[in-house]
MMTF fields as JSON, N, C-alpha, C and O atoms, coordinates in Angstrom:
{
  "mmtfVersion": "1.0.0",
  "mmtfProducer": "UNKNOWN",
  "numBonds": 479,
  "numAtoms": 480,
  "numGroups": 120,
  "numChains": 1,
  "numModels": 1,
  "chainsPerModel": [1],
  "groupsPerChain": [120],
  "chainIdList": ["A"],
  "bondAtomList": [4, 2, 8, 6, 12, 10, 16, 14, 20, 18, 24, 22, 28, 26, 32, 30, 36, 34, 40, 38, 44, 42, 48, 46, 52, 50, 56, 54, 60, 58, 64, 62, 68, 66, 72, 70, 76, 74, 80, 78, 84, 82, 88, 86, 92, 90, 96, 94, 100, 98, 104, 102, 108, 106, 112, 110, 116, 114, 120, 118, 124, 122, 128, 126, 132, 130, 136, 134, 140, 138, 144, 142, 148, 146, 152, 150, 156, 154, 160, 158, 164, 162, 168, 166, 172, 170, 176, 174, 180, 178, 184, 182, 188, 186, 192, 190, 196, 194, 200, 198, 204, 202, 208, 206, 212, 210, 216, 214, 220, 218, 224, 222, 228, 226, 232, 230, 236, 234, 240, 238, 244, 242, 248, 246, 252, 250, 256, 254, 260, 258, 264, 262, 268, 266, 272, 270, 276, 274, 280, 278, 284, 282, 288, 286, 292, 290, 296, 294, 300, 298, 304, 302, 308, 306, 312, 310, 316, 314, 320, 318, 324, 322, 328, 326, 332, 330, 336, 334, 340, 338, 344, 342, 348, 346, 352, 350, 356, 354, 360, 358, 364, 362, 368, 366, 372, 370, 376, 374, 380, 378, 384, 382, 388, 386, 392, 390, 396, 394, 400, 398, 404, 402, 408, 406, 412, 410, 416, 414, 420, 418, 424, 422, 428, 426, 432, 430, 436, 434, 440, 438, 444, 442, 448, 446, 452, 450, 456, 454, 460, 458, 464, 462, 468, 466, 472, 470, 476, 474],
  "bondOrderList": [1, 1, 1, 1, 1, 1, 1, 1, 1, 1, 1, 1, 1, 1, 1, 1, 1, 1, 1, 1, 1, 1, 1, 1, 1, 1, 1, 1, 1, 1, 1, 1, 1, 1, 1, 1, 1, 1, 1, 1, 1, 1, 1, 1, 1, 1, 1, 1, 1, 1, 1, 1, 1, 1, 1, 1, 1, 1, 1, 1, 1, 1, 1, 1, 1, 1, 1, 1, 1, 1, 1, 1, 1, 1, 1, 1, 1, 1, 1, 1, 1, 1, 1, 1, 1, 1, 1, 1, 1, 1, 1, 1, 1, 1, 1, 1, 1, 1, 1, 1, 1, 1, 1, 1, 1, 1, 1, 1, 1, 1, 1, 1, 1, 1, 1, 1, 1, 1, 1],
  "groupList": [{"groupName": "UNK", "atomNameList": ["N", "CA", "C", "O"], "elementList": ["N", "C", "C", "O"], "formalChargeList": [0, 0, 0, 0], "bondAtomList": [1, 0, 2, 1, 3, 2], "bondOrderList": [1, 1, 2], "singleLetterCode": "X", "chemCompType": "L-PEPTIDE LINKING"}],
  "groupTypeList": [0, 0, 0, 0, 0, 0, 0, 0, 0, 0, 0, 0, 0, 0, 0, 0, 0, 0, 0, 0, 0, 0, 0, 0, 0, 0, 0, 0, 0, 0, 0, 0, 0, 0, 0, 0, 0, 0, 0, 0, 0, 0, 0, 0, 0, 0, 0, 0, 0, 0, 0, 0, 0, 0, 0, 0, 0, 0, 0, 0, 0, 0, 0, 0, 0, 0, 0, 0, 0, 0, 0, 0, 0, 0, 0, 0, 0, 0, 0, 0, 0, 0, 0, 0, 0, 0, 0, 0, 0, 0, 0, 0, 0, 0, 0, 0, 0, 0, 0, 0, 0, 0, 0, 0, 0, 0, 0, 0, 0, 0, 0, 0, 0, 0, 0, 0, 0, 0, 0, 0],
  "groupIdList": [1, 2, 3, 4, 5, 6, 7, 8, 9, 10, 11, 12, 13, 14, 15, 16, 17, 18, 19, 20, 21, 22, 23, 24, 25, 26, 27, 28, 29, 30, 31, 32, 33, 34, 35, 36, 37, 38, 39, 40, 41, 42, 43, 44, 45, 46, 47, 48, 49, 50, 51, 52, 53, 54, 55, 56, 57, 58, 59, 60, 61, 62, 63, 64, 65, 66, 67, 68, 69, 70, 71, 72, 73, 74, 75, 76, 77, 78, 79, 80, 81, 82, 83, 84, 85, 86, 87, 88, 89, 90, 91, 92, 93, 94, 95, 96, 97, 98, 99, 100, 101, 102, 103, 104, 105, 106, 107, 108, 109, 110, 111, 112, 113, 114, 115, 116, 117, 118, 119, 120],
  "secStructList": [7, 6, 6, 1, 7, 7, 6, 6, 2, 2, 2, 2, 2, 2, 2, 2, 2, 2, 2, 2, 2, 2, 2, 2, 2, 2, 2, 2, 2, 2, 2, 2, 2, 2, 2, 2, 2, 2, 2, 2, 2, 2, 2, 2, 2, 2, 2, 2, 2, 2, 2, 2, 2, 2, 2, 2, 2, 2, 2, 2, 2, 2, 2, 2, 2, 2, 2, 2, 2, 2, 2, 2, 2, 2, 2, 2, 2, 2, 2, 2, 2, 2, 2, 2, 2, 2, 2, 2, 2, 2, 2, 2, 2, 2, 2, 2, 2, 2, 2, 2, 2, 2, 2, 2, 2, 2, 2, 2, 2, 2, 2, 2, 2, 2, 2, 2, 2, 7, 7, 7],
  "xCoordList": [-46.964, -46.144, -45.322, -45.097, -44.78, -44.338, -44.977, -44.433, -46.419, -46.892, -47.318, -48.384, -46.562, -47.609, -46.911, -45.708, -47.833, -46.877, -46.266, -46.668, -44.504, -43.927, -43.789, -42.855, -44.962, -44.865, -43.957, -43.31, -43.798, -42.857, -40.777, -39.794, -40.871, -39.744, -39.079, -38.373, -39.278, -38.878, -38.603, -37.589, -39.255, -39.612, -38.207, -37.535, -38.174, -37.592, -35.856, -34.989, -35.654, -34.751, -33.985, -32.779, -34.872, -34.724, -34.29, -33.622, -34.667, -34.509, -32.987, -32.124, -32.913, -31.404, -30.712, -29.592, -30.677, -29.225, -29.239, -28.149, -30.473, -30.475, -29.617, -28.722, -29.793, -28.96, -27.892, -27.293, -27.162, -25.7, -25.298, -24.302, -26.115, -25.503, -24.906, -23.957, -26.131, -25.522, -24.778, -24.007, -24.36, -23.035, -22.052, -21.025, -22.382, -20.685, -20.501, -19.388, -21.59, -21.032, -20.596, -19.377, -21.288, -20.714, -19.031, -18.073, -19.259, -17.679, -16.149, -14.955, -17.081, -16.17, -15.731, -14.561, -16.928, -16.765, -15.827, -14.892, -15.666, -15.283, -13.424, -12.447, -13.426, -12.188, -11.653, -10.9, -12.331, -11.666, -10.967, -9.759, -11.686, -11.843, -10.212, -9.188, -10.353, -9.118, -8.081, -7.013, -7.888, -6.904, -6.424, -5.464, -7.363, -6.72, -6.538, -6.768, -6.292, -6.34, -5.069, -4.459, -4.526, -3.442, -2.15, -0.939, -2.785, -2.017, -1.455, -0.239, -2.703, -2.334, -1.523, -1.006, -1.279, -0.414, 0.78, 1.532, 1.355, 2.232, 2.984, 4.21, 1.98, 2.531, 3.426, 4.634, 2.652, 2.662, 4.489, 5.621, 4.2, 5.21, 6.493, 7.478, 6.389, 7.449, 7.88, 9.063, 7.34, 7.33, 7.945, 9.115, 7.687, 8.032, 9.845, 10.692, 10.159, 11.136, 12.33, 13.434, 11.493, 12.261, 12.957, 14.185, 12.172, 12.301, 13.817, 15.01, 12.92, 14.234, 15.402, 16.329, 15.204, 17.245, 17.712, 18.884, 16.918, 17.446, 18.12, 19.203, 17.055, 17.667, 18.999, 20.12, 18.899, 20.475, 21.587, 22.648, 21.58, 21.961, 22.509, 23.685, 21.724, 22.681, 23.28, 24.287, 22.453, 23.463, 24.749, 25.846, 24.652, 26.016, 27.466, 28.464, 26.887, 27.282, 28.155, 29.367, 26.894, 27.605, 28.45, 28.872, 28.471, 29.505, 30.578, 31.392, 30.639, 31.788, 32.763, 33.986, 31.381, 32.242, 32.877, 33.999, 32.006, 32.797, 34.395, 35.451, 34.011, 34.983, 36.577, 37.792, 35.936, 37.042, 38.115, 39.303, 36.937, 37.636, 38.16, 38.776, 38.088, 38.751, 39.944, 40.689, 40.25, 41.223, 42.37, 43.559, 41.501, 42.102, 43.17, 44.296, 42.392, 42.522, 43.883, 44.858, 43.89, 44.586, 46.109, 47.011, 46.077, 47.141, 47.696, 48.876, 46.684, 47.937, 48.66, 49.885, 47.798, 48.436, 49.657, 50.673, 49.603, 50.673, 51.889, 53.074, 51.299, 52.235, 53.443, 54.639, 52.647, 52.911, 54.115, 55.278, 52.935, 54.277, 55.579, 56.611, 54.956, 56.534, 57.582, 58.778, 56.962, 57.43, 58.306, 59.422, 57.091, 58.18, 59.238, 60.363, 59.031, 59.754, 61.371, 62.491, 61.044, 62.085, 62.898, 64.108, 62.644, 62.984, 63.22, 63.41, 63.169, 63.66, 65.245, 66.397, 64.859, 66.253, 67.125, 68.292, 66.643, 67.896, 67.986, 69.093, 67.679, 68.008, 69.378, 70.577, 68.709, 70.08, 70.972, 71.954, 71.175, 72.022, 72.846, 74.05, 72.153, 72.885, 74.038, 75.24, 72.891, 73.963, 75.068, 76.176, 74.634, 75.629, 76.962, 77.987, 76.603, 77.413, 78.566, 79.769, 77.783, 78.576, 79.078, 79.988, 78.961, 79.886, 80.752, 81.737, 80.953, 81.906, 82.732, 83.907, 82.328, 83.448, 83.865, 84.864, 83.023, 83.999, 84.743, 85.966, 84.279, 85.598, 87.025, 88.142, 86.73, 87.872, 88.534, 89.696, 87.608, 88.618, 89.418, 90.64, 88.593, 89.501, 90.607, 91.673, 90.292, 92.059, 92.891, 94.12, 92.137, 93.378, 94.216, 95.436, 93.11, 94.028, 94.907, 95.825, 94.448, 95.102, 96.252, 97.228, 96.363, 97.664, 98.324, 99.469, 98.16, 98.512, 99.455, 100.34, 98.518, 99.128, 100.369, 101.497, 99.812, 101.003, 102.25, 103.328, 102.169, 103.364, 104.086, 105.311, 103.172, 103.874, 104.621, 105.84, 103.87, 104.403, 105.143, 105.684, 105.193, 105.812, 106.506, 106.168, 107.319, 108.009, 108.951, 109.707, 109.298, 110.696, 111.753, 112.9],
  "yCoordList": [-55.11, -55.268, -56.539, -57.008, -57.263, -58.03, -59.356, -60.354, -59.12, -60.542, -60.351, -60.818, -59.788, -59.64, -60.285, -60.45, -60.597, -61.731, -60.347, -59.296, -61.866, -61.047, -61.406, -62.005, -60.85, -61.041, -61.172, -60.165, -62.162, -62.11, -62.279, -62.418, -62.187, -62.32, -63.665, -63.58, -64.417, -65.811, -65.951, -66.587, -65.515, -65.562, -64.395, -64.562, -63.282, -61.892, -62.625, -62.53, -63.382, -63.911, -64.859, -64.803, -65.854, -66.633, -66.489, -67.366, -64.759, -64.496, -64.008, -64.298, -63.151, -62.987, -63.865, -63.406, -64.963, -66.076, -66.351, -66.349, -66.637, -66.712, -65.653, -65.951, -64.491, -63.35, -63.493, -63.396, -63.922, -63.964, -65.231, -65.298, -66.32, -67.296, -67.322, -67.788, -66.522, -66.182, -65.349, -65.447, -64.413, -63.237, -64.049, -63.858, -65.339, -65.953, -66.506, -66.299, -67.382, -68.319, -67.076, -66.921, -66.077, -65.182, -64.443, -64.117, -64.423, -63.663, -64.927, -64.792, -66.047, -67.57, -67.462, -67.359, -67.508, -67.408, -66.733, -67.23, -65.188, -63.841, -64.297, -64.264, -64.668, -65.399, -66.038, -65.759, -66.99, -68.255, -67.364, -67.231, -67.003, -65.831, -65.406, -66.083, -64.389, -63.506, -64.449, -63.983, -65.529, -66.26, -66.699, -66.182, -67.946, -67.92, -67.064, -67.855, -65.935, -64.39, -63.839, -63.143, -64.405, -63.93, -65.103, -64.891, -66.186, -67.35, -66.959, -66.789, -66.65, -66.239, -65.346, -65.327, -64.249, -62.705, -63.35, -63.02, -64.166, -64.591, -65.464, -65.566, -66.212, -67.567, -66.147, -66.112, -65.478, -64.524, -63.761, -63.986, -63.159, -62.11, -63.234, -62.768, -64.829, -65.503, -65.571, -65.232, -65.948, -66.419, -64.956, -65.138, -63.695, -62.295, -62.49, -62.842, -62.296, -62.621, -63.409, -63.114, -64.576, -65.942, -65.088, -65.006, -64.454, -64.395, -62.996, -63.035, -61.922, -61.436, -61.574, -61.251, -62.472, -63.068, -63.605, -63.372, -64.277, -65.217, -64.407, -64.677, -63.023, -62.012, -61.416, -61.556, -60.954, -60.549, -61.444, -60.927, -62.703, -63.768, -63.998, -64.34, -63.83, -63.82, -62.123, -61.783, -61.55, -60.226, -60.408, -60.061, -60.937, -60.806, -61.627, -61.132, -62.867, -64.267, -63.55, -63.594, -62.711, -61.909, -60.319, -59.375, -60.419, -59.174, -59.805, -59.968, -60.412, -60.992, -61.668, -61.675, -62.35, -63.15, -61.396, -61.226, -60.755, -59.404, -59.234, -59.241, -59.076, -58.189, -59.954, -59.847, -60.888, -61.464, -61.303, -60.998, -61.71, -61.784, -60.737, -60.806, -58.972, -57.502, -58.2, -58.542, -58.52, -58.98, -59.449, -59.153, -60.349, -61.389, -61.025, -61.478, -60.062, -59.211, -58.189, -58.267, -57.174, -56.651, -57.215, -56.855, -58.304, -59.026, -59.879, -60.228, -60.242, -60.438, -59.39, -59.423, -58.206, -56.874, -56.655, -56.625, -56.437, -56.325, -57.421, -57.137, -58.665, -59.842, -59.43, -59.698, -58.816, -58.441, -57.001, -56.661, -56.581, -55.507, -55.34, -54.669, -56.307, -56.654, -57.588, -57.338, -58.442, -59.217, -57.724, -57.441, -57.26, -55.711, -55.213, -55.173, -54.835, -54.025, -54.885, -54.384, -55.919, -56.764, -57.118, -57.049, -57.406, -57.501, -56.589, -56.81, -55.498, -54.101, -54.195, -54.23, -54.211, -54.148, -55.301, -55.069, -56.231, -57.444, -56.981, -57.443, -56.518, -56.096, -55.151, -55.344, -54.116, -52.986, -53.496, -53.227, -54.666, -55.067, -55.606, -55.353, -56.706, -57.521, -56.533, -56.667, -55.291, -54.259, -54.124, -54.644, -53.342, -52.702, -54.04, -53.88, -55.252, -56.148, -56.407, -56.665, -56.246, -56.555, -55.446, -55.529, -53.853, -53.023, -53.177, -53.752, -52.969, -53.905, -54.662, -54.296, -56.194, -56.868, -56.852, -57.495, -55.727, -55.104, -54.045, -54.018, -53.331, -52.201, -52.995, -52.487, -54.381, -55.01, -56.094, -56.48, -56.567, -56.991, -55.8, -55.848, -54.582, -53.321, -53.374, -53.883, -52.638, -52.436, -54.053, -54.064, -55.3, -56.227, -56.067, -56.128, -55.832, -55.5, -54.411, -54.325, -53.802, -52.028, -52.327, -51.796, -53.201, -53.713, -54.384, -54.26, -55.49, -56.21, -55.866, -56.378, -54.537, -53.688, -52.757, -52.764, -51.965, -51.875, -52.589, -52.164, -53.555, -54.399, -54.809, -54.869, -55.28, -55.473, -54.379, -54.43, -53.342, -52.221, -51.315, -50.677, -51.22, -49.949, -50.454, -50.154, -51.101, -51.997, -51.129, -50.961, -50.453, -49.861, -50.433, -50.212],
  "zCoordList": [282.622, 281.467, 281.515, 280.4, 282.624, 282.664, 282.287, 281.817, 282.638, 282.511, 280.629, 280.228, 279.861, 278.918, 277.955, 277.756, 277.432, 276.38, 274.784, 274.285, 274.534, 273.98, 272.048, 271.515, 271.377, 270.276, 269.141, 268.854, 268.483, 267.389, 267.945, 267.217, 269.326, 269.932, 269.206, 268.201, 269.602, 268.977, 267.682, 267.391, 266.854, 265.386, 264.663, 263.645, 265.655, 265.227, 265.433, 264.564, 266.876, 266.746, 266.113, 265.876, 265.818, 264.604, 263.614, 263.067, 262.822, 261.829, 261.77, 260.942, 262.933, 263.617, 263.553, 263.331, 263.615, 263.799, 262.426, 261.853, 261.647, 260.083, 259.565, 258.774, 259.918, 259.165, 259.013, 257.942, 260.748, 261.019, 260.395, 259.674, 260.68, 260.021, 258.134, 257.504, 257.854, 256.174, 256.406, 255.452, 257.117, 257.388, 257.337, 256.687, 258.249, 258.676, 257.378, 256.896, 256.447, 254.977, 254.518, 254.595, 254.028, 253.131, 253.496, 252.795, 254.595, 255.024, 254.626, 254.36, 254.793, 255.244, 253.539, 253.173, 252.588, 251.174, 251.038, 250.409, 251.615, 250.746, 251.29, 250.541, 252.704, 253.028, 251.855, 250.923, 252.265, 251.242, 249.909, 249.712, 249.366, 248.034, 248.617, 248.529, 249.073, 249.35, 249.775, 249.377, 250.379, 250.586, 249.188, 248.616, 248.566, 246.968, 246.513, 245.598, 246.029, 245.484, 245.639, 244.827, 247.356, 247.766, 247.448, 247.388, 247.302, 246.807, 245.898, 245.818, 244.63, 243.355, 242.963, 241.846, 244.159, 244.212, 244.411, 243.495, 245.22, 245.971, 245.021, 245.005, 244.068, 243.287, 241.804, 241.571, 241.305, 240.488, 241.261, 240.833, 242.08, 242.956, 242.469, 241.897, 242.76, 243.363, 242.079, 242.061, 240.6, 239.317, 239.09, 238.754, 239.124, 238.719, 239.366, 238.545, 240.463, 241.439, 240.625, 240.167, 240.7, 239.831, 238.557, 238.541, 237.495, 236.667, 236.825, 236.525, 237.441, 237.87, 237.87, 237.127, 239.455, 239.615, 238.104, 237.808, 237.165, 236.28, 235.183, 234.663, 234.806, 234.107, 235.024, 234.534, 235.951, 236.687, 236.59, 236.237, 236.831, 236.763, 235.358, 235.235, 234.287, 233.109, 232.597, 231.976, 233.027, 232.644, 233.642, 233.206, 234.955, 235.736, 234.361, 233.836, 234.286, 233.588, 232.515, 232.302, 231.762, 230.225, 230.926, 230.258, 231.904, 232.216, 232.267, 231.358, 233.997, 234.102, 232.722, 232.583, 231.572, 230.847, 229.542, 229.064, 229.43, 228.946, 229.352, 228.72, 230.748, 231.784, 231.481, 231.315, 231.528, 231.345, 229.962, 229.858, 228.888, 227.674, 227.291, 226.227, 228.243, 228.094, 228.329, 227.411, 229.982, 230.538, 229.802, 229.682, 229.326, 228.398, 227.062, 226.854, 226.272, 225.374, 225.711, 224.964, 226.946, 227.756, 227.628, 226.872, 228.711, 228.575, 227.584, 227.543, 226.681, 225.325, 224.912, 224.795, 224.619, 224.144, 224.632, 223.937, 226.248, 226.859, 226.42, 226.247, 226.298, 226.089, 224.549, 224.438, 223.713, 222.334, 222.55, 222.329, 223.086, 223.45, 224.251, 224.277, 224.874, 225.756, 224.368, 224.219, 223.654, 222.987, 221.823, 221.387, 221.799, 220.429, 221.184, 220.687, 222.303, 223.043, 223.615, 223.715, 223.826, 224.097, 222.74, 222.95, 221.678, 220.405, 219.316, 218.12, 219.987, 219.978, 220.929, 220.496, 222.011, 223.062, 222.24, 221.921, 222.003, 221.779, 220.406, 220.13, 219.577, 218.232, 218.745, 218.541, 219.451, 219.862, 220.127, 219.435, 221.437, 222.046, 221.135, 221.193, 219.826, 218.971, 218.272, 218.039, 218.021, 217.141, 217.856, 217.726, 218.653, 219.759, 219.555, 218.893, 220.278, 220.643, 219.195, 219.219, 218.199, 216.499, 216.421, 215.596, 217.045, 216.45, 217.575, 217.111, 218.901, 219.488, 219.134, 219.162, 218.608, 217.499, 216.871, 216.549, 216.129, 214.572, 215.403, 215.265, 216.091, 216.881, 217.359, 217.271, 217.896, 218.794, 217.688, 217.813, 216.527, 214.895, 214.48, 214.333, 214.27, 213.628, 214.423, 214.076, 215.946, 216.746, 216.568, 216.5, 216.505, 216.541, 214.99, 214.841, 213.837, 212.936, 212.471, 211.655, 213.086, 213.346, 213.711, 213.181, 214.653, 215.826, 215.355, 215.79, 214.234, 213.525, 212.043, 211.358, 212.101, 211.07, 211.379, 210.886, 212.338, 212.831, 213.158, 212.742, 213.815, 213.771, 212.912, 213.01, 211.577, 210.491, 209.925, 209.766, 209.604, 209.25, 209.285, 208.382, 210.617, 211.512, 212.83, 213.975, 212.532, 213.358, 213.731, 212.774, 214.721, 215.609, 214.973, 215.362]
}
């Protein structure tokens, strides 16, 4: 058996490295393939992403700018009402202070009157 010659061996192998060799283009292809593919996922993912932050980014923009001009709003109110409320007090006080002077004109003329009048 040894000495016997080995048919089609050569030929069978041949066909073998042919096989693999189109295995390796085709796999090298299907690579390539899936690498751009994943580019494309990645370029897509980053553009999706992008777009994202940009929407958060202006909803933050239009909150904050909400949340300010409340603020804003807030403290005039307050400003107003302090302004009534204070102009309220100095209204009283003014009163207050004028019936005071008319109380301390009355007793000086009271006193005045008396003296003239009712003199001991």
């Amino acid at each position: 058996m040894e000495n016997m010659p080995f048919y089609g061996g050569r030929s069978m192998l041949k066909e073998q490295v042919e096989i693999i060799k189109e295995a390796e283009k085709k796999a090298e292809a299907l690579i390539d393939e899936g690498k751009s593919k994943a580019r494309e996922i990645i370029r897509s993912a980053d553009d999706k992403a992008r777009e994202i932050i940009e929407k958060q980014q202006s909803l933050l923009e239009s909150k904050l700018l909400s949340y300010s001009e409340e603020k804003k709003r807030e403290k005039e109110k307050k400003i107003e009402d302090i302004g009534k409320t204070s102009g309220k007090a100095m209204e009283s006080l003014e009163k207050k202070s004028a019936g005071e002077k008319i109380s301390a004109a009355a007793e000086k003329v009271w006193e005045d009157i008396e003296k003239e009048f009712f003199r001991p």
